[in-house]
C-alpha positions in Angstrom: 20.4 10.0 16.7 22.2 12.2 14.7 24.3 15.3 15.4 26.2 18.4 14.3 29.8 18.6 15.2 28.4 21.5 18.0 26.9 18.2 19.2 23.5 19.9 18.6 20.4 17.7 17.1 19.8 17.6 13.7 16.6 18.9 12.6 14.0 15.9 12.6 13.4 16.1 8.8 17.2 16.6 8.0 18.3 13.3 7.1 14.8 12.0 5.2 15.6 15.4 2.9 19.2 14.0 2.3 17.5 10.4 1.8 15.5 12.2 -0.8 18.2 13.7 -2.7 20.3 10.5 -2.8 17.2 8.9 -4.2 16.5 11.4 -6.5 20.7 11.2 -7.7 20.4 7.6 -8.9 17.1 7.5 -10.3 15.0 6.2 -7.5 12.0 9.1 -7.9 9.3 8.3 -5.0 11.0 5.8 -3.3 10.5 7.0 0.4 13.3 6.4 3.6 10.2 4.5 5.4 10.2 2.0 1.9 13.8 0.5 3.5 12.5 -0.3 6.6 9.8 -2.2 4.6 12.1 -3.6 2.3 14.2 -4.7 5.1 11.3 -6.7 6.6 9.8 -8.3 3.4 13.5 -9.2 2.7 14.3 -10.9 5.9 10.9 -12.4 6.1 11.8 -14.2 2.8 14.6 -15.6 4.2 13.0 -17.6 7.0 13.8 -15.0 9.8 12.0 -15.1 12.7 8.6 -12.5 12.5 8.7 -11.7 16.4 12.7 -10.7 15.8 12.2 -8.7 13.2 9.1 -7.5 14.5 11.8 -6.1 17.6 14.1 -4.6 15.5 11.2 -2.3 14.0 10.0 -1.6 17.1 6.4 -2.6 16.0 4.1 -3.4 18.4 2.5 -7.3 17.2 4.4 -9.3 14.7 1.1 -9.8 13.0 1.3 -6.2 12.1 4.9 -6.5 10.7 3.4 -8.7 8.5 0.5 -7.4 7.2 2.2 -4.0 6.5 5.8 -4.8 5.6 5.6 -8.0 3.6 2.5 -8.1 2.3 3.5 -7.7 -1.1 5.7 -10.5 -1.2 3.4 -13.6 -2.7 2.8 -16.5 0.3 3.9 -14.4 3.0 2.0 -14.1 5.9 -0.6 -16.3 4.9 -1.5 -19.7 6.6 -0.1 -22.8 5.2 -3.1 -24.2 4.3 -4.4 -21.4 1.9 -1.4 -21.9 -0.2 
């Protein structure tokens, strides 16, 4: 995905180390590269977005399991109507 200006590949963990760093620069101790991705979810789930949609643009396998590990924080989401 990534590339030197060689055009070789980056070393796999290259750009989660630089993630880190940034992270680290503005305060954000702990927070992980993998936390956008579920931030992104929980975030767009909130807004009404479709589940199978975002579900694709993760490349998870079952909507269902978007949900239970991406937005499960957020209070009300993912649960059935009538449990609310």
């Amino acid at each position: 995905m990534f590339c030197n200006p060689d055009g070789t590949p980056w070393p796999p963990d290259t750009l989660t180390k630089q993630f880190v760093g940034l992270a680290r620069l503005v305060g954000a101790h702990g927070f992980r590269l993998h936390d956008l991705r579920r931030g992104f979810a929980s975030v767009a789930v909130s807004n009404g977005a479709n589940v199978k949609e975002i579900s694709l643009l993760l490349g998870s396998r079952a909507p269902m399991l978007t949900l239970s590990t991406c937005a499960r924080s957020m209070e009300g989401v993912g649960e059935p109507r009538w449990s609310r």
